[in-house]
C-alpha positions in Angstrom: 0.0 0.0 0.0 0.7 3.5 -0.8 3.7 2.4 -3.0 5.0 5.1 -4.8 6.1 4.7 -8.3 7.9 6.9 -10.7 6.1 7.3 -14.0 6.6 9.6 -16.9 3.6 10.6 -17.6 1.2 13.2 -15.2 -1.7 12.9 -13.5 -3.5 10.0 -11.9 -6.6 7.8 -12.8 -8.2 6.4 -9.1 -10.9 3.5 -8.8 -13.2 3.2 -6.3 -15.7 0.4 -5.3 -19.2 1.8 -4.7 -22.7 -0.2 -4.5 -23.5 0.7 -7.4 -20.5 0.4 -9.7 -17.2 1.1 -10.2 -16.3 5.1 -9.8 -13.2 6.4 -11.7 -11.3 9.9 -11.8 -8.9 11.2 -13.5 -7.0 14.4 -12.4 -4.4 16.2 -13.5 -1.9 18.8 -12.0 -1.4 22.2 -13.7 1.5 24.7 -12.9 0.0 27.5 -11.3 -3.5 27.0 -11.5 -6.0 24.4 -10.0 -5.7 20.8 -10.4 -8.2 20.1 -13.4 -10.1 16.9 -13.8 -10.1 15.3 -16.7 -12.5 12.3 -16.5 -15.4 11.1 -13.8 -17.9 8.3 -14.4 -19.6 5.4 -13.0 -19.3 2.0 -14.1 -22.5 -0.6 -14.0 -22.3 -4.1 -15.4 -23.2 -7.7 -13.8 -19.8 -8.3 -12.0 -16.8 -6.1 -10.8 -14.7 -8.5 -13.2 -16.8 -7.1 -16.5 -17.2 -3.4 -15.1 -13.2 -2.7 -14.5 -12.8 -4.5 -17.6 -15.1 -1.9 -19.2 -13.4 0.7 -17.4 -10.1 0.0 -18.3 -10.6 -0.2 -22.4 -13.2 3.3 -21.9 -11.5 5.2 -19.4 -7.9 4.1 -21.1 -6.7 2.5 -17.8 -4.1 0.8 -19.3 -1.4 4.0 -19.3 -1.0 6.5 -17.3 -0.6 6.1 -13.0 -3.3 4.3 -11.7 -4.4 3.9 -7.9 -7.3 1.8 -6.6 -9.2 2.9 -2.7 -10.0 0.7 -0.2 -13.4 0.2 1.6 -13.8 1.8 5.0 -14.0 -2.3 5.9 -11.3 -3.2 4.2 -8.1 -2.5 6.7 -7.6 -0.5 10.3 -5.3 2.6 11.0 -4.0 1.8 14.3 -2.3 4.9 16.0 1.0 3.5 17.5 4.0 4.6 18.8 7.0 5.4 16.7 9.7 2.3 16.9 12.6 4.1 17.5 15.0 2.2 15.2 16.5 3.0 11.5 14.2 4.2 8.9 15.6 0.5 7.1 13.9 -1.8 10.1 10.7 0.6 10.7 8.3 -2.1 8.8 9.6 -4.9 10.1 9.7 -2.7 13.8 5.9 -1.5 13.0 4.7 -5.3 12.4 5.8 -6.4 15.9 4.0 -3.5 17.7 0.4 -4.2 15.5 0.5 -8.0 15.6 -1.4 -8.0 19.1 -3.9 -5.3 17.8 -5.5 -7.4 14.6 -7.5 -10.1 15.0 -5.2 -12.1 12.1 -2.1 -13.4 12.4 0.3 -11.0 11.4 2.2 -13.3 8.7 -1.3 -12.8 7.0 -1.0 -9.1 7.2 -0.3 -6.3 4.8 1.2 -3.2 6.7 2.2 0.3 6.1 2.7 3.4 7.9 2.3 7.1 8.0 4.2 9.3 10.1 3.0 12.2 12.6 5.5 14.6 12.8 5.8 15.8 16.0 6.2 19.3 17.7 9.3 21.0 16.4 9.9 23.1 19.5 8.5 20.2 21.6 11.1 18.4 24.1 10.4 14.7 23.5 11.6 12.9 21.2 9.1 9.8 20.9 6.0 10.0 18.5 3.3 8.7 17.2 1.8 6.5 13.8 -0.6 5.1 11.9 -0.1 1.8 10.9 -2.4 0.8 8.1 -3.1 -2.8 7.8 -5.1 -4.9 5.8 -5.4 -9.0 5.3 -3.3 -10.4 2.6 -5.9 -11.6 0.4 -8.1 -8.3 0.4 -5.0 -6.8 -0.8 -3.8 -9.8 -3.5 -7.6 -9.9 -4.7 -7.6 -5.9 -6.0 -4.1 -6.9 -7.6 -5.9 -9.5 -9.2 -8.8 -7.8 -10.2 -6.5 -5.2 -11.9 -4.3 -7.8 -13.6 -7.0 -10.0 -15.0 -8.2 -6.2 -16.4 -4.8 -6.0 -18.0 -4.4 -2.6 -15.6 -1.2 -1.9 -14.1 -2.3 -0.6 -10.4 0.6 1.1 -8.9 -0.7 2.2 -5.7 -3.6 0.8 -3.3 -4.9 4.0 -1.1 -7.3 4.7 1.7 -10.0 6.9 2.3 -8.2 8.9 4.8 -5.5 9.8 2.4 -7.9 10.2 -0.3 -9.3 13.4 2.1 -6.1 14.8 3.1 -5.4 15.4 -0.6 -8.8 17.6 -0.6 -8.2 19.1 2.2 -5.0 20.4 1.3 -6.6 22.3 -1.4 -8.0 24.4 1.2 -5.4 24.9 3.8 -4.0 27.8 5.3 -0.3 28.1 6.1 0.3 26.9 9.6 -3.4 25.9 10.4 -4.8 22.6 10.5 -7.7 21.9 8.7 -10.6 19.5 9.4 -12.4 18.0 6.7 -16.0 15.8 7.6 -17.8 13.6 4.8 -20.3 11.3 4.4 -21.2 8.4 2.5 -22.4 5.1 2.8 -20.2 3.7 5.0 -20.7 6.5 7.5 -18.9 10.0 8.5 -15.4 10.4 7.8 -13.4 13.1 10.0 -9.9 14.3 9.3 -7.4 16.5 10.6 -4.1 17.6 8.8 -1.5 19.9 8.9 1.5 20.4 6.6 0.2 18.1 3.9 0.2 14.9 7.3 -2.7 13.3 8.6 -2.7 13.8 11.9 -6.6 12.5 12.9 -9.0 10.2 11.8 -12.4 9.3 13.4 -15.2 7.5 11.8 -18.5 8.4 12.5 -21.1 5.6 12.1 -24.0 7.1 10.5 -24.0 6.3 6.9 -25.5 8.8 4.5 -28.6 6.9 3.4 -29.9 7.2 7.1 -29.4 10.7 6.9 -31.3 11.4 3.9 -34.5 8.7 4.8 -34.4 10.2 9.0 -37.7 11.7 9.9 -36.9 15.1 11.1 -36.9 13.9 14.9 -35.2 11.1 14.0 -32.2 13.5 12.1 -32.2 15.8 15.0 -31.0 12.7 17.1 -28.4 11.7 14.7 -27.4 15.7 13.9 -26.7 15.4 17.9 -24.6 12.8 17.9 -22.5 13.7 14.8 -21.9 16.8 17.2 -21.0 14.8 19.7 -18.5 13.1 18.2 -16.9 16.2 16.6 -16.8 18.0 19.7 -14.9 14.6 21.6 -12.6 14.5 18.6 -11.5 17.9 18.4 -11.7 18.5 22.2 -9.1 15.3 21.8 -7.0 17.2 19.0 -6.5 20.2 21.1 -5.2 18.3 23.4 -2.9 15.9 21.5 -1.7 18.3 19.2 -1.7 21.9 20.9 0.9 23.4 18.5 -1.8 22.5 15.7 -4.9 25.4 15.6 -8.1 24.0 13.5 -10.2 26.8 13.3 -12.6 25.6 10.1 -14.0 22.7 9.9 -14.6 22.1 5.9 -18.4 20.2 5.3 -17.7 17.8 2.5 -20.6 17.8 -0.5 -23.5 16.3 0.2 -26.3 15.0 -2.4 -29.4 17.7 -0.9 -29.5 19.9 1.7 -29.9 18.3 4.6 -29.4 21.3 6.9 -26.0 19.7 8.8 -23.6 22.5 8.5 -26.4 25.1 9.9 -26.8 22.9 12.8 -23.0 22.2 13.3 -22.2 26.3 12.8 -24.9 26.9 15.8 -23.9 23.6 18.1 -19.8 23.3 17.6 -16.8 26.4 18.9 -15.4 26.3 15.0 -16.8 27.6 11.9 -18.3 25.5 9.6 -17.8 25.9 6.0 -19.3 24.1 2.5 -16.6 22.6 1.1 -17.0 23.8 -2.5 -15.2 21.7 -5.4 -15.8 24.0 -8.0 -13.2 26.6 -6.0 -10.5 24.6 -5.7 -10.9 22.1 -8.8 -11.0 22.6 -12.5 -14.4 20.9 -13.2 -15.9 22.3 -16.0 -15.0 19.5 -18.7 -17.0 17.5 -15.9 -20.7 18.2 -16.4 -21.6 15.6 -14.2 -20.0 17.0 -11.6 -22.2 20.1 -11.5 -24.1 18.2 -9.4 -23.9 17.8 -5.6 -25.2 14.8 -5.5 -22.2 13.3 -8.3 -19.6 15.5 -5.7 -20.6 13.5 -3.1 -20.5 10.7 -4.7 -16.8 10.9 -6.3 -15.2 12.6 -3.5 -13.3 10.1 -2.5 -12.2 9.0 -5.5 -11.3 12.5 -6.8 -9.2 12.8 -3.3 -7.6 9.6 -4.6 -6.8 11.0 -8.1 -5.2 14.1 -6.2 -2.0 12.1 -5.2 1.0 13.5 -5.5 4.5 11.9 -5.6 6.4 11.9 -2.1 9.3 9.8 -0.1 7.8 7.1 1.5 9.2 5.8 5.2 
């Protein structure tokens, strides 16, 4: 996971697995201007087999960079403390400290890690990370899936990643910026800073309840979505004082459900729309006009977003 790969050409092309089809996005970067997306469509067809297979001869899969996201379900980001050994041994350090944390043997385990820098003017020298894990075969399956699809996949990504690459289209130079989403695996809350993820909490309300609530019965879930956010960023504060949040950013969401006016009048920060359209070239997308279509490819534009970086 999060392999990176040196490849001539620019841009990315991300796939995502939704319930109803395969989502791909295709972004480019441009010097000086916003990141412009090129390509963003939904794939149907009677199997995940047939519709990457689609994908890949209409969408041109085949060249360019192409990542793939996992399901929320699909791995754990365990926060752990930095090993303090070489940068060579970290993996092999980070697998001893997870393998009592999964509930598979760790020889069945695919593992990663992302660093949180600490305080630069703090004292201590320990730290924290995430180590990403997944199972072996959820991992060999998407390779699979890409190679029967004649698809070179160069990196497998998360959903937490995927957002901190949108939210570091809106953030201000030495401020962290929180970024909340919804979909239907539930609410998706990060914190970065710098470029680094620093938090991630997932909220289990998934979108669809949202949308079908009766107004009593969204009130009740609008309350404990503040809940949560208030715990989590209470938390933040706390872990990370050198790091101010002032904004939390409102990811898209398919009609107005009338979330950010009750966060803006229940929560300390402001609450802002996140708005695509101000930080994205999206006007060869028509489909995207939508903010139904936004929410739906977020994460997979986030995933298209990657950039090229040293990895641990």
């Amino acid at each position: 996971m999060f392999r990176r790969h040196r490849n001539g050409q620019a841009g990315w092309t991300a796939v995502s697995w939704l319930p109803e089809g395969i989502a791909v996005a295709r972004a480019q970067r441009v010097a000086n201007g916003k990141p412009r997306i090129d390509l963003c469509r939904l794939y149907n067809a009677e199997s995940t087999e047939a519709a990457l297979e689609k994908a890949a001869k209409d969408a041109e899969l085949t060249s360019g960079k192409c990542s793939s996201v996992l399901n929320s379900g699909a791995y754990q980001v365990l926060l752990v403390e930095a090993p303090n050994v070489q940068p060579a041994e970290l993996k092999t350090a980070i697998r001893w400290v997870v393998k009592d944390l999964i509930d598979y043997h760790i020889d069945d385990a695919t593992v990663d890690v992302l660093d949180l820098p600490p305080d630069p003017n703090g004292s201590t020298r320990t730290h924290s990370m995430y180590a990403v894990t997944a199972r072996n075969s959820v991992i060999q399956n998407i390779v699979d899936l890409f190679a029967d699809a004649k698809v070179a996949l160069n990196v497998i990504d998360i959903p937490e990643m995927a957002q901190r690459n949108l939210a570091n289209l809106v953030a201000e130079p030495g401020r962290g910026v929180a970024v909340l989403s919804f979909d239907d695996s539930g609410g998706l809350l990060t914190v970065s800073f710098n470029g680094e993820l620093y938090l991630t909490r997932r909220i289990d309300i998934p979108l669809a309840q949202l949308i079908q609530a009766s107004e009593e019965g969204r009130t009740h879930f609008f309350e404990r979505i503040t809940l949560e956010l208030q715990r989590s960023l209470d938390h933040f504060d706390r872990q990370y004082h050198f790091i101010a949040v002032s904004k939390l950013f409102l990811a898209p969401l398919p009609e107005r459900l009338g979330l950010r006016e009750y966060l803006s009048n229940n929560l300390y920060i402001t609450v802002v729309a996140f708005k695509l359209d101000e930080v994205l070239d999206i006007g060869a997308v028509a489909e995207l006009s939508e903010p139904a279509n936004q929410q739906r490819y977020w994460l997979t534009l986030g995933a298209a977003l990657r950039e090229e970086a040293v990895t641990l």
